[in-house]
N, CA, C and O atoms as a Tripos MOL2 file, in Angstrom:
@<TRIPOS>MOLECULE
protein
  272   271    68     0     0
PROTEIN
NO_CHARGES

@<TRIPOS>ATOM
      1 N          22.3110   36.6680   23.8250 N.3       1 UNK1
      2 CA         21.8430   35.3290   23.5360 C.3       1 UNK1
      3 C          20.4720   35.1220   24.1940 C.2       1 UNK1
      4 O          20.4580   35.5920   25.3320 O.2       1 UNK1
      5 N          19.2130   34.5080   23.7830 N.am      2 UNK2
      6 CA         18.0720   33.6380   23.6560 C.3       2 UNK2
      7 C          18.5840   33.3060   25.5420 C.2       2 UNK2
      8 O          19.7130   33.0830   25.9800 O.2       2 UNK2
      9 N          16.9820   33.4130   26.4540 N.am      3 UNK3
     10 CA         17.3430   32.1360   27.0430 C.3       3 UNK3
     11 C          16.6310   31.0150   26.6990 C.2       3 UNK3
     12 O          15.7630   30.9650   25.8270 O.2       3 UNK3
     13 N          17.0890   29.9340   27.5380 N.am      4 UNK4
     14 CA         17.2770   28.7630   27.2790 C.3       4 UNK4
     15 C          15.3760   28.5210   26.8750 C.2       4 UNK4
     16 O          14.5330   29.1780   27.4850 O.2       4 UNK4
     17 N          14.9890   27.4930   25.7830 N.am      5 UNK5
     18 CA         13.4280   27.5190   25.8850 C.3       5 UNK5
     19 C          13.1050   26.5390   27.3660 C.2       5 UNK5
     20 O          13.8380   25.6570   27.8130 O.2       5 UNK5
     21 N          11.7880   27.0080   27.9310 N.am      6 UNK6
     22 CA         11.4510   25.9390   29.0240 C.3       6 UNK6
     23 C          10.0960   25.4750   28.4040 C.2       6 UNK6
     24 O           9.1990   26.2420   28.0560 O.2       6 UNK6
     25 N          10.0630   23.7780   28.2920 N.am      7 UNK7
     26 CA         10.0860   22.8450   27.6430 C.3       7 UNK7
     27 C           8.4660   22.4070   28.4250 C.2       7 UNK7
     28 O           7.4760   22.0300   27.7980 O.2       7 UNK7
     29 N           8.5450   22.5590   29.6980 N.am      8 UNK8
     30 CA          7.5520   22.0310   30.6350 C.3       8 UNK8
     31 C           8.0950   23.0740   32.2480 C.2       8 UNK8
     32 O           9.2880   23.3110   32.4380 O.2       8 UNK8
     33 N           6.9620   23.5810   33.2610 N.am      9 UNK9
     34 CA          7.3950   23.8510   34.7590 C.3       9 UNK9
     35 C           7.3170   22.4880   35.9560 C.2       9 UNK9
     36 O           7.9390   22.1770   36.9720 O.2       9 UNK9
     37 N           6.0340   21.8600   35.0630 N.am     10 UNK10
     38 CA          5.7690   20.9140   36.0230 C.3      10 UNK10
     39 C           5.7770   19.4200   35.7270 C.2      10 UNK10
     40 O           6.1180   19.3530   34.5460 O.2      10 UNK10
     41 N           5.6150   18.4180   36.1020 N.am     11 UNK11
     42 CA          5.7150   17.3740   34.8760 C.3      11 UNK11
     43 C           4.2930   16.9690   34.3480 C.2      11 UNK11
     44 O           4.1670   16.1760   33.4150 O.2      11 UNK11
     45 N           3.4110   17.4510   34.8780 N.am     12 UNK12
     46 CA          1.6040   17.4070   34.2260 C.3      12 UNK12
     47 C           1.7920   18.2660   33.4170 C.2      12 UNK12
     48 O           0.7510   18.4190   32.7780 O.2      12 UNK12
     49 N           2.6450   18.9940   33.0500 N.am     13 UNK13
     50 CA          2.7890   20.4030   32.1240 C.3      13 UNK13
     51 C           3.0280   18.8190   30.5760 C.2      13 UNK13
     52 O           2.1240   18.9550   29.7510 O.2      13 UNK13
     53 N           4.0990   17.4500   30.1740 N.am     14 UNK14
     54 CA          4.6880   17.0660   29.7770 C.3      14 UNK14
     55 C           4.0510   15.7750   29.6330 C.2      14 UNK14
     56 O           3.9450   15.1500   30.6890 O.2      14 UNK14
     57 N           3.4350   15.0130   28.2040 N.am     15 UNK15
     58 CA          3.2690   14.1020   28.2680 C.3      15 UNK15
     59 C           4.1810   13.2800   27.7580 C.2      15 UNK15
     60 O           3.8000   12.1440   27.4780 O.2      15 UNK15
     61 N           5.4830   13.6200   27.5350 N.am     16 UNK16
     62 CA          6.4000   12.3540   27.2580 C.3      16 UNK16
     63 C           6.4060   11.8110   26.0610 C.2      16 UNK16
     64 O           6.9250   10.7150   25.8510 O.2      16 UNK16
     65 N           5.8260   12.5250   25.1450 N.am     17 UNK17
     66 CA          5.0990   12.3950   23.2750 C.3      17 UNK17
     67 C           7.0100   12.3480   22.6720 C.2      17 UNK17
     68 O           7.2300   11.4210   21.8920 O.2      17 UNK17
     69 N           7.8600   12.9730   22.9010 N.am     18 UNK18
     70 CA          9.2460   13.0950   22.4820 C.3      18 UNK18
     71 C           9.0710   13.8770   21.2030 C.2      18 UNK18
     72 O           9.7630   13.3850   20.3120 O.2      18 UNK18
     73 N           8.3210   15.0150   20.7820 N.am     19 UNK19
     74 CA          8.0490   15.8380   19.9670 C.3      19 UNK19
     75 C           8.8830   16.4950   19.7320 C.2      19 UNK19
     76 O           9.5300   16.4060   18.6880 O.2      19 UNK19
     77 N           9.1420   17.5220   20.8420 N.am     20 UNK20
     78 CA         10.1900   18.0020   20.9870 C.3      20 UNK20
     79 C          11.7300   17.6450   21.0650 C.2      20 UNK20
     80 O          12.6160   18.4990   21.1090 O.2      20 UNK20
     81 N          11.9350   16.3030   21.0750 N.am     21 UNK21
     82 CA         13.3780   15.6820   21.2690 C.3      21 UNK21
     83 C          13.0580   15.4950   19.3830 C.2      21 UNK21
     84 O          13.3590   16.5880   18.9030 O.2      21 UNK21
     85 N          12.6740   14.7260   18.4670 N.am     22 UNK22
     86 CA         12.2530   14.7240   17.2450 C.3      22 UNK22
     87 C          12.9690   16.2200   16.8360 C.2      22 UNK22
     88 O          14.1430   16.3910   16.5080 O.2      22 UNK22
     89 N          11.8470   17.2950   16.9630 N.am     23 UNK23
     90 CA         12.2420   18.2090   16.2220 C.3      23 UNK23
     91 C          13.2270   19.1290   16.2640 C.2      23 UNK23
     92 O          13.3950   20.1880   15.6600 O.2      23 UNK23
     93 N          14.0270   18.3820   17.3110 N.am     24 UNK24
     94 CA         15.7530   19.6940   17.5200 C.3      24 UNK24
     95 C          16.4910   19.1350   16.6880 C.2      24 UNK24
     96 O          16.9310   18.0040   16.4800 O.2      24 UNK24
     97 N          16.5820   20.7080   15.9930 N.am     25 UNK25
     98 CA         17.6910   20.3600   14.6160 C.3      25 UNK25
     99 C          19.3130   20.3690   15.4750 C.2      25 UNK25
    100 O          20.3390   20.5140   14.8110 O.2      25 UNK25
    101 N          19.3600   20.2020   16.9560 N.am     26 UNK26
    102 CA         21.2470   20.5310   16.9340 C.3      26 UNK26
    103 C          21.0950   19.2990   17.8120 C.2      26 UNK26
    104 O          22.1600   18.8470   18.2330 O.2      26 UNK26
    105 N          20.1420   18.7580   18.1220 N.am     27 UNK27
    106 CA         20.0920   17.0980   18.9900 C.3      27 UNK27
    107 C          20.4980   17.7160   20.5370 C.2      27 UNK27
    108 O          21.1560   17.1010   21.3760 O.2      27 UNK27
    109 N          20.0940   18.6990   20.6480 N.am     28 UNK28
    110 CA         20.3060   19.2050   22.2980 C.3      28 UNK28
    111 C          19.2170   18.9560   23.2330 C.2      28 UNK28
    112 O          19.1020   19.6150   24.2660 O.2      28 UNK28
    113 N          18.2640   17.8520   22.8420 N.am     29 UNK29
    114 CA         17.3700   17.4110   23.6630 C.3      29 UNK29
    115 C          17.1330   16.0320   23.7570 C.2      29 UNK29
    116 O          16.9420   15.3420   22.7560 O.2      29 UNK29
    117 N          17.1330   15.3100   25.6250 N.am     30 UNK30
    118 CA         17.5930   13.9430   25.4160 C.3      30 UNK30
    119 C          16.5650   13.6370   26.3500 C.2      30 UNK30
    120 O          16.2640   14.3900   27.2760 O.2      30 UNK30
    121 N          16.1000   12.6970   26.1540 N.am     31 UNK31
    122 CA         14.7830   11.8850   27.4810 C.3      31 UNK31
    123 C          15.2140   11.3800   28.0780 C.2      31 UNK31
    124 O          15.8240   10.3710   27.7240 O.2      31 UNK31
    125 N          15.1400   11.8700   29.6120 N.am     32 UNK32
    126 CA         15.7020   11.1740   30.6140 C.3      32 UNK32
    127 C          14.7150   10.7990   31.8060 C.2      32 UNK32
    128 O          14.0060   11.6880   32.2780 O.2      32 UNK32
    129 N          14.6450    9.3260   32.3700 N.am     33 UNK33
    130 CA         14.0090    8.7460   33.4260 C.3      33 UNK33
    131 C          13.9300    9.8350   34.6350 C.2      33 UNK33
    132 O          14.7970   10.6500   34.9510 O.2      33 UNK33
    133 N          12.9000    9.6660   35.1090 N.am     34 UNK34
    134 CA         12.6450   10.3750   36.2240 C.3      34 UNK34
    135 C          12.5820    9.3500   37.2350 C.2      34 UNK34
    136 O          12.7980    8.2810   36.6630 O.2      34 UNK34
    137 N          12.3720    9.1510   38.5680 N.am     35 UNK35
    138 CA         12.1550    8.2560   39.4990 C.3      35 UNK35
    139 C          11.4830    6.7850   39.2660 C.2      35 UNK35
    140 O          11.8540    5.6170   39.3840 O.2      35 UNK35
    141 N          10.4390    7.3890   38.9190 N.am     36 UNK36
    142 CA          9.4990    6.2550   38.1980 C.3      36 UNK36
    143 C           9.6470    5.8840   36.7230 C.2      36 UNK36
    144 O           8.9090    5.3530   35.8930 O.2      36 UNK36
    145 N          10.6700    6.2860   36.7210 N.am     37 UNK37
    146 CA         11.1250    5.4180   35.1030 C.3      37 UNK37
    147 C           9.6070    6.7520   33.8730 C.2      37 UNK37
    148 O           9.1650    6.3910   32.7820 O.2      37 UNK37
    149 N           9.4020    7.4880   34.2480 N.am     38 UNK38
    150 CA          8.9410    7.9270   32.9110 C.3      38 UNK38
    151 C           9.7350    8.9990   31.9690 C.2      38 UNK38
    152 O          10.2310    9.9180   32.6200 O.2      38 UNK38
    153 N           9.9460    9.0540   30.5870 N.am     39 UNK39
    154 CA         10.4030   10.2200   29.8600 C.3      39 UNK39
    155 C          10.1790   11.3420   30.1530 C.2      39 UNK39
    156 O           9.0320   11.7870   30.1900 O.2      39 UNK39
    157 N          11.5850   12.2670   30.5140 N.am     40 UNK40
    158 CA         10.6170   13.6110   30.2950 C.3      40 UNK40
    159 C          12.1270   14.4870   29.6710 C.2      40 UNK40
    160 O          13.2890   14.3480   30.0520 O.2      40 UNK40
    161 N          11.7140   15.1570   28.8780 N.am     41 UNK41
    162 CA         12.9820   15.9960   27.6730 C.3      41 UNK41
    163 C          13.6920   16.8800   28.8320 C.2      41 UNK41
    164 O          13.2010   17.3910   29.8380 O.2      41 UNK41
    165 N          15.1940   16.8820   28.2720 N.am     42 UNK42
    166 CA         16.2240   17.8270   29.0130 C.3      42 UNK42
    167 C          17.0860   18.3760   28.5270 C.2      42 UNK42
    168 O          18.1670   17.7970   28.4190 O.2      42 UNK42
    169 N          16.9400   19.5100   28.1250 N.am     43 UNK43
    170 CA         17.7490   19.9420   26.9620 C.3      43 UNK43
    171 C          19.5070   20.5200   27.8760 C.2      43 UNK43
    172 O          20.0070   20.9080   28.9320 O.2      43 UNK43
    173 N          19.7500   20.1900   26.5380 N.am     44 UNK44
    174 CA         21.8230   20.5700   27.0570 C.3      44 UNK44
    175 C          21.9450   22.2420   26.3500 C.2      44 UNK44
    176 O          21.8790   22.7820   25.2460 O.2      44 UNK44
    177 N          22.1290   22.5480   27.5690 N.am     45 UNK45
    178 CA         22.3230   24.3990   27.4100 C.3      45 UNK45
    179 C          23.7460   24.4040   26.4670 C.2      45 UNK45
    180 O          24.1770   25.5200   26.1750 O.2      45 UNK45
    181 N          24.4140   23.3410   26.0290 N.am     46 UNK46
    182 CA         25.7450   23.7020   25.4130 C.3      46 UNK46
    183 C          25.3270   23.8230   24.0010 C.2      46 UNK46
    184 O          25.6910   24.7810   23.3190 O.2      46 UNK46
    185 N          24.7050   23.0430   23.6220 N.am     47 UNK47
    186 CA         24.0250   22.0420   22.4920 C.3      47 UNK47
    187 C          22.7430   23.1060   21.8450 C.2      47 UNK47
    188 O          22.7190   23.3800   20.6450 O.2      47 UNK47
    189 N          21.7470   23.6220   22.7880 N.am     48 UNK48
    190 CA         21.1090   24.2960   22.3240 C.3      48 UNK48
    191 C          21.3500   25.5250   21.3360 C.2      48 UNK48
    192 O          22.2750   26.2740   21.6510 O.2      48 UNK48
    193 N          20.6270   25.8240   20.1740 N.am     49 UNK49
    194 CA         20.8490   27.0280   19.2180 C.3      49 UNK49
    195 C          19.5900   27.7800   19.8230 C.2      49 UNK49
    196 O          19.8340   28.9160   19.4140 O.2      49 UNK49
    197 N          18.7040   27.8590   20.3510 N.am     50 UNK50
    198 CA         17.6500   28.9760   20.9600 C.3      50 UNK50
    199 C          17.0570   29.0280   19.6690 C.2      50 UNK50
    200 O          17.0890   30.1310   19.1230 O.2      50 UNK50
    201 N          16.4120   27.8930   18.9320 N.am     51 UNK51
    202 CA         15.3110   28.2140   17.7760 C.3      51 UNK51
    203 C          14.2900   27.9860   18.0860 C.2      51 UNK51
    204 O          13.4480   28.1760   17.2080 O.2      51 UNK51
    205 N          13.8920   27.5830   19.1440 N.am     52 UNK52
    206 CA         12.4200   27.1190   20.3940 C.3      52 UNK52
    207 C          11.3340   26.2390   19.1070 C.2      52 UNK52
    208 O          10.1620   26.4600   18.8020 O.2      52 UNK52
    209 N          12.0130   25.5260   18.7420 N.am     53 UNK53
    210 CA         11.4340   25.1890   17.4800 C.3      53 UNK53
    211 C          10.5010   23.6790   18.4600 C.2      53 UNK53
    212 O           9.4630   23.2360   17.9680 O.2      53 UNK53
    213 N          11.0260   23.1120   19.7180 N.am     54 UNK54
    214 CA         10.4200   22.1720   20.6590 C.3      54 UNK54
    215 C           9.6220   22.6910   20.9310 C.2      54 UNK54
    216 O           8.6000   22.0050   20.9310 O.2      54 UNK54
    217 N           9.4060   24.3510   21.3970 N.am     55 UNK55
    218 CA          8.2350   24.8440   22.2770 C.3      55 UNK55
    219 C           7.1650   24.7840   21.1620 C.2      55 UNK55
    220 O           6.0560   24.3300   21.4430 O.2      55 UNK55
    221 N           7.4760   25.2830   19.7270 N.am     56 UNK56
    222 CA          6.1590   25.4940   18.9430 C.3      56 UNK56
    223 C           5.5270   23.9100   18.2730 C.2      56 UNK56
    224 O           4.3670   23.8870   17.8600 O.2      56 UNK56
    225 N           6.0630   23.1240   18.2380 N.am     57 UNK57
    226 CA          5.4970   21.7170   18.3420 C.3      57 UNK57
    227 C           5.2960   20.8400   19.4260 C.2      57 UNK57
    228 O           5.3520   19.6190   19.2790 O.2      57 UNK57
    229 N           5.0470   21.4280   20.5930 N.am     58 UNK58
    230 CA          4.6840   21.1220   22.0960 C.3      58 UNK58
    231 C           2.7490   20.8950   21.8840 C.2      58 UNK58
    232 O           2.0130   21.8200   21.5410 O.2      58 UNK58
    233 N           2.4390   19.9780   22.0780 N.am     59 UNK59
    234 CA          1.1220   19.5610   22.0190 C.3      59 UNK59
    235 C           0.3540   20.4730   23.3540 C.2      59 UNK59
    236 O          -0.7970   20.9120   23.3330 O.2      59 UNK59
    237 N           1.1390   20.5760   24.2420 N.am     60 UNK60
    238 CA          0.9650   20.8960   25.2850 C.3      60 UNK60
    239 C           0.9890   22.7360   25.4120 C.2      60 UNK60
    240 O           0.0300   23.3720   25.8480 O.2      60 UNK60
    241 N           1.9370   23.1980   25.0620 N.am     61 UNK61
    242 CA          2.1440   24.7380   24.5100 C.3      61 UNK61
    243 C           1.3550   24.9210   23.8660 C.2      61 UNK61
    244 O           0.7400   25.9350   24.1950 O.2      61 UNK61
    245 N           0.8870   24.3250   22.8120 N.am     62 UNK62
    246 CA         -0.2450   25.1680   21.7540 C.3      62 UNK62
    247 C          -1.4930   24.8680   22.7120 C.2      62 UNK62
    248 O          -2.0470   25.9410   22.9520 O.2      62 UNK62
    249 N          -1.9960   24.0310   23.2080 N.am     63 UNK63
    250 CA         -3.4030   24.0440   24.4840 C.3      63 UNK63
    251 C          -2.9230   25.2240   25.0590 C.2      63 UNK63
    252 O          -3.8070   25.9590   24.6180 O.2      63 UNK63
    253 N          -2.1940   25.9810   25.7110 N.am     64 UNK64
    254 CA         -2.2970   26.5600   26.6040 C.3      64 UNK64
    255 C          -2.1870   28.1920   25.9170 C.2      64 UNK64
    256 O          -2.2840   29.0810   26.7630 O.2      64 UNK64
    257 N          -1.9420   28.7760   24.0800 N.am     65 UNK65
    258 CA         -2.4090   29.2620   23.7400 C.3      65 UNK65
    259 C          -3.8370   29.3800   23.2500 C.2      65 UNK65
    260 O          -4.3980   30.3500   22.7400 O.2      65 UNK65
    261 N          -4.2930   28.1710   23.5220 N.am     66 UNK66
    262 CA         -5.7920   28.0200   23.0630 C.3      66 UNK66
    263 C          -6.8520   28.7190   24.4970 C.2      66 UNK66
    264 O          -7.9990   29.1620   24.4250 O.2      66 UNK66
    265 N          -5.9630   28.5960   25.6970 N.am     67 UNK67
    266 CA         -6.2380   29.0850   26.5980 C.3      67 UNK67
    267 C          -6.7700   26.9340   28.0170 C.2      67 UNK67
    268 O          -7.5960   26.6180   28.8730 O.2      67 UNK67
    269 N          -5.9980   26.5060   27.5410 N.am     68 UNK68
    270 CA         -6.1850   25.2050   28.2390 C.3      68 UNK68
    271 C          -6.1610   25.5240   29.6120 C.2      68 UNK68
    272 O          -6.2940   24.6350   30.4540 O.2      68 UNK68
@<TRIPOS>BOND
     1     1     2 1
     2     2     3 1
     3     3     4 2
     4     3     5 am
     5     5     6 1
     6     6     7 1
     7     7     8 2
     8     7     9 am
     9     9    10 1
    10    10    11 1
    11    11    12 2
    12    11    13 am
    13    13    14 1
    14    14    15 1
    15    15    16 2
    16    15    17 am
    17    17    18 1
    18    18    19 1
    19    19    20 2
    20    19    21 am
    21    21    22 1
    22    22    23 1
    23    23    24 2
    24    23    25 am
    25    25    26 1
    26    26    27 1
    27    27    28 2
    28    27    29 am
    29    29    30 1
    30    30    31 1
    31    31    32 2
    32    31    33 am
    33    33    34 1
    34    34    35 1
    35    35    36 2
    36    35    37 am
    37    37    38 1
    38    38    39 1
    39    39    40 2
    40    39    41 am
    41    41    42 1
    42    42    43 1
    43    43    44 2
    44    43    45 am
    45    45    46 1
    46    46    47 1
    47    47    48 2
    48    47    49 am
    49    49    50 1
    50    50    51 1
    51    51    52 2
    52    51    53 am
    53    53    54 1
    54    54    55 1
    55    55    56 2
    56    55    57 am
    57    57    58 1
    58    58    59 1
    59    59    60 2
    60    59    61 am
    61    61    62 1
    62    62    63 1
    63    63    64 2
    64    63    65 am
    65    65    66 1
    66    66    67 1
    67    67    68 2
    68    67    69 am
    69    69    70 1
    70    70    71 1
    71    71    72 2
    72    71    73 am
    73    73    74 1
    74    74    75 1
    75    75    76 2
    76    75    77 am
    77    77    78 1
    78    78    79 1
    79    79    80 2
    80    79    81 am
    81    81    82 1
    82    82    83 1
    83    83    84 2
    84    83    85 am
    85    85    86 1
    86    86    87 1
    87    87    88 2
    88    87    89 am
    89    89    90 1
    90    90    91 1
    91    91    92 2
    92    91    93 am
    93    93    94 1
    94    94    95 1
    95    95    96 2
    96    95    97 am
    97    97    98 1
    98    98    99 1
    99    99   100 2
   100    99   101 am
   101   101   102 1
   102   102   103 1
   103   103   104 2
   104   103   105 am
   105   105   106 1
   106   106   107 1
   107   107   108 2
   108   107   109 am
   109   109   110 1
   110   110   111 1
   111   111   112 2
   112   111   113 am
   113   113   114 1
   114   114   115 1
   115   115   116 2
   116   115   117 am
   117   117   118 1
   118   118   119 1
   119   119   120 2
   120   119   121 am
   121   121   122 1
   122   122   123 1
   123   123   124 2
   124   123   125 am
   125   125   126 1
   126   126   127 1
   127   127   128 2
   128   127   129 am
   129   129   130 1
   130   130   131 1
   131   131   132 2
   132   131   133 am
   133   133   134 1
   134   134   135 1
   135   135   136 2
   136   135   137 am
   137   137   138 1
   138   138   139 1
   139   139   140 2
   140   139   141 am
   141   141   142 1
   142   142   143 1
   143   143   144 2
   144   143   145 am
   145   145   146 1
   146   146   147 1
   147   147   148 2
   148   147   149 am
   149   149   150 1
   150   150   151 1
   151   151   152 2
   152   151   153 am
   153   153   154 1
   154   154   155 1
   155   155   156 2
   156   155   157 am
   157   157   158 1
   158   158   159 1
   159   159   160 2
   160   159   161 am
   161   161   162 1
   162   162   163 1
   163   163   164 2
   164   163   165 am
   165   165   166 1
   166   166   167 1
   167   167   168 2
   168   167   169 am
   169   169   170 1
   170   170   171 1
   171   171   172 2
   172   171   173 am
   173   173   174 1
   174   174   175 1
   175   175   176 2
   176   175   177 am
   177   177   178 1
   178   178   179 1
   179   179   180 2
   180   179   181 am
   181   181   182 1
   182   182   183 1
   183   183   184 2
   184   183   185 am
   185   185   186 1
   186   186   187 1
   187   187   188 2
   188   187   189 am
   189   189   190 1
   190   190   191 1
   191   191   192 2
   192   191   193 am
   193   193   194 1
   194   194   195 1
   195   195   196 2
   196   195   197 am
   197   197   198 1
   198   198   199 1
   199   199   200 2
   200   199   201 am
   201   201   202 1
   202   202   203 1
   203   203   204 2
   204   203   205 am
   205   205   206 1
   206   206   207 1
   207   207   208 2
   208   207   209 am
   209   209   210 1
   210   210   211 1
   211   211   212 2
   212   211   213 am
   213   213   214 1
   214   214   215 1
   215   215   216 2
   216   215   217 am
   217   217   218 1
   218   218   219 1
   219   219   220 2
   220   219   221 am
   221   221   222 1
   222   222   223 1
   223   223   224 2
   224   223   225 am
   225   225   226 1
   226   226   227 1
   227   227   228 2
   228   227   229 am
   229   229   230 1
   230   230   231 1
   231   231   232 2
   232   231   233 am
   233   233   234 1
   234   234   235 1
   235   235   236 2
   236   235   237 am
   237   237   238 1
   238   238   239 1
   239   239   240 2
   240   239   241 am
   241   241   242 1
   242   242   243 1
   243   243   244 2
   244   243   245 am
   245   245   246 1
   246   246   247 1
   247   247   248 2
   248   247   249 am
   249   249   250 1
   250   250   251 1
   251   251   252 2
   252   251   253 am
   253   253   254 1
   254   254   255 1
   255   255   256 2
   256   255   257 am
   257   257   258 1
   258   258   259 1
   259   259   260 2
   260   259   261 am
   261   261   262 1
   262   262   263 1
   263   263   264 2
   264   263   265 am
   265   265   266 1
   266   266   267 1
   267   267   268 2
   268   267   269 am
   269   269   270 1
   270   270   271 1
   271   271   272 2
@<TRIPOS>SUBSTRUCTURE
     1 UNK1         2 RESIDUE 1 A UNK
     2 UNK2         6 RESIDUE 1 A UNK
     3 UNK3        10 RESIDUE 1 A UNK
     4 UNK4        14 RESIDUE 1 A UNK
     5 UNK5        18 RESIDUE 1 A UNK
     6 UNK6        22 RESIDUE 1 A UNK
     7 UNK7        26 RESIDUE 1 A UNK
     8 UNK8        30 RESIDUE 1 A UNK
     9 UNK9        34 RESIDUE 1 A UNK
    10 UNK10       38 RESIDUE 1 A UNK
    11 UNK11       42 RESIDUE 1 A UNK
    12 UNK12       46 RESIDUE 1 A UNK
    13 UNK13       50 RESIDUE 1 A UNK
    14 UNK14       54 RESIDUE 1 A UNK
    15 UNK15       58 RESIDUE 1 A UNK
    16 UNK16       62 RESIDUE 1 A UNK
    17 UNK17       66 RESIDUE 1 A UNK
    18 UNK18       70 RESIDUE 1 A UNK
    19 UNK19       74 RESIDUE 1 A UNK
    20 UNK20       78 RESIDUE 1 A UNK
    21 UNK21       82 RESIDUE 1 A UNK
    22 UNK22       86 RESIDUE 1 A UNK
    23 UNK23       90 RESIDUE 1 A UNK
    24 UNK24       94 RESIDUE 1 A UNK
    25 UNK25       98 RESIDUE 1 A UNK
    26 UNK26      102 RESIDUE 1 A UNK
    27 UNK27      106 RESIDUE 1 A UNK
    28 UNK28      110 RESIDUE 1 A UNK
    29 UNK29      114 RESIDUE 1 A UNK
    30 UNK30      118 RESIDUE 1 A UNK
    31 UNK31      122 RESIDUE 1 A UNK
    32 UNK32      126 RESIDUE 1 A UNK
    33 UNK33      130 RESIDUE 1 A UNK
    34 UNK34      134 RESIDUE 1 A UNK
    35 UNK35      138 RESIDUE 1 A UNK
    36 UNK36      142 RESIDUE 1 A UNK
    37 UNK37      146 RESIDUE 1 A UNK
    38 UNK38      150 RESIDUE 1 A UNK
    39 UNK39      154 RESIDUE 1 A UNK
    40 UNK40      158 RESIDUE 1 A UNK
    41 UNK41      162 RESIDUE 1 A UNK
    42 UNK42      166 RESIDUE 1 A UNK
    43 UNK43      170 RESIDUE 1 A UNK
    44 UNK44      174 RESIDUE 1 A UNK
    45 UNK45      178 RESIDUE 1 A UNK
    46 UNK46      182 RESIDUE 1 A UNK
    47 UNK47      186 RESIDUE 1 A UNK
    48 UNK48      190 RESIDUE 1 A UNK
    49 UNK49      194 RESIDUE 1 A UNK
    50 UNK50      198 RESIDUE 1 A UNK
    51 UNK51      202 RESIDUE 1 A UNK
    52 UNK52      206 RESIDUE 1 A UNK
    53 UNK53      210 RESIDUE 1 A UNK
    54 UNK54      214 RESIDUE 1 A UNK
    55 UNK55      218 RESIDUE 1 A UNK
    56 UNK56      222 RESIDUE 1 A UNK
    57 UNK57      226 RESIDUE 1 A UNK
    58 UNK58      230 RESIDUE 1 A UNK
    59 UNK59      234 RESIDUE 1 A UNK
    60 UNK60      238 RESIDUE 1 A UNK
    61 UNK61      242 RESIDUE 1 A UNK
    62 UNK62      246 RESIDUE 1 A UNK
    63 UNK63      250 RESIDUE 1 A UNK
    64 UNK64      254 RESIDUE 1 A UNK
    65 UNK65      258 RESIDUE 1 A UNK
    66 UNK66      262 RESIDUE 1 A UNK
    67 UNK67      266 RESIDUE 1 A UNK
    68 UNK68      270 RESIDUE 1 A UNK
């Protein structure tokens, strides 16, 4: 089995766009408050199918193949 996709390392990695919660076809990704009340995606390892289909519509992932 796939591991799990990682979504963001840091939370400047994550602007909270919910792109990735949108495009999971099995709904294994849910926005959850952080301290300060902002969104940031958390995917359920039960729930997940490993189609990293969040990582390739990551606004943030494609900058950092651009070399961001």
């Amino acid at each position: 089995m796939k591991e799990l996709p990682v979504l963001f390392k840091e939370k400047d990695d994550c602007c909270g766009c919910t792109a990735c919660y949108s495009i999971c076809p099995a709904h294994a990704i849910s926005m959850q408050p952080d301290e300060e009340g902002f969104l940031y995606p958390v995917i359920d390892s039960q729930k997940c199918v490993r189609c990293y289909r969040c990582t390739t519509v990551c606004a943030f992932k494609s900058q950092d193949k651009v070399g961001r």
